[in-house]
C-alpha positions as CSV (number, residue, x, y, z in Angstrom):
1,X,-162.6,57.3,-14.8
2,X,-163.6,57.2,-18.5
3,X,-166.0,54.5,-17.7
4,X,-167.7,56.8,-15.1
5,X,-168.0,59.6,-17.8
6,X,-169.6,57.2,-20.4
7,X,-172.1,55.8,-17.9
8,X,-173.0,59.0,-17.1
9,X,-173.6,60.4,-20.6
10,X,-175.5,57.2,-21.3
11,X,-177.6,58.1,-18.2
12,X,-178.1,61.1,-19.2
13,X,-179.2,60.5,-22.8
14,X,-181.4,57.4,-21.0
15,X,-183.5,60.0,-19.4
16,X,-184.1,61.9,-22.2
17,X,-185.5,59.2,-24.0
18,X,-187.8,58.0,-20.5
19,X,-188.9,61.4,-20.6
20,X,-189.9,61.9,-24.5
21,X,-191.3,57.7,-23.6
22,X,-194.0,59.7,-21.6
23,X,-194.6,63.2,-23.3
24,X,-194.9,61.9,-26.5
25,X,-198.6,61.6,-27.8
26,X,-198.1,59.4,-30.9
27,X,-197.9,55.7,-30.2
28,X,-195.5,55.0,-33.0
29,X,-193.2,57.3,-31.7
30,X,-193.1,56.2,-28.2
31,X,-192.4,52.3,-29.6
32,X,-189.1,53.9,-30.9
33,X,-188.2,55.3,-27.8
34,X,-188.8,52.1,-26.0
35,X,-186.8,50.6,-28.5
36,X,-183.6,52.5,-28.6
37,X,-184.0,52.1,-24.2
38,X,-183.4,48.3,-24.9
39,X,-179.5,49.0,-26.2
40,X,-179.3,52.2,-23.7
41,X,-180.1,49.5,-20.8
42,X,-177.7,47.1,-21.7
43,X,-175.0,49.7,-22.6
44,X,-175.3,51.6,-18.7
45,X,-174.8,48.1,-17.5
46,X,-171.9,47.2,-19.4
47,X,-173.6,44.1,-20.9
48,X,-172.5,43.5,-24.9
């Protein structure tokens, strides 16, 4: 059950990011958010 709850928080902050990926106008700035997807990814699929 935790596990279901920590997925879905990491989901949630996940599309966040996806969505400030494509509303942000400064390239810079959309880099990091395509970098902090990379550990967000492997997180929501449980891979360490």
């Amino acid at each position: 059950m935790i596990t279901l709850i920590y997925r879905g928080i990491i989901a949630i902050v996940m599309s966040f990011t996806v969505w400030n990926l494509y509303t942000e106008k400064k390239i810079a700035l959309q880099a990091n958010a395509a970098i902090v997807l990379i550990p967000l990814l492997l997180r929501l699929l449980m891979i360490k």
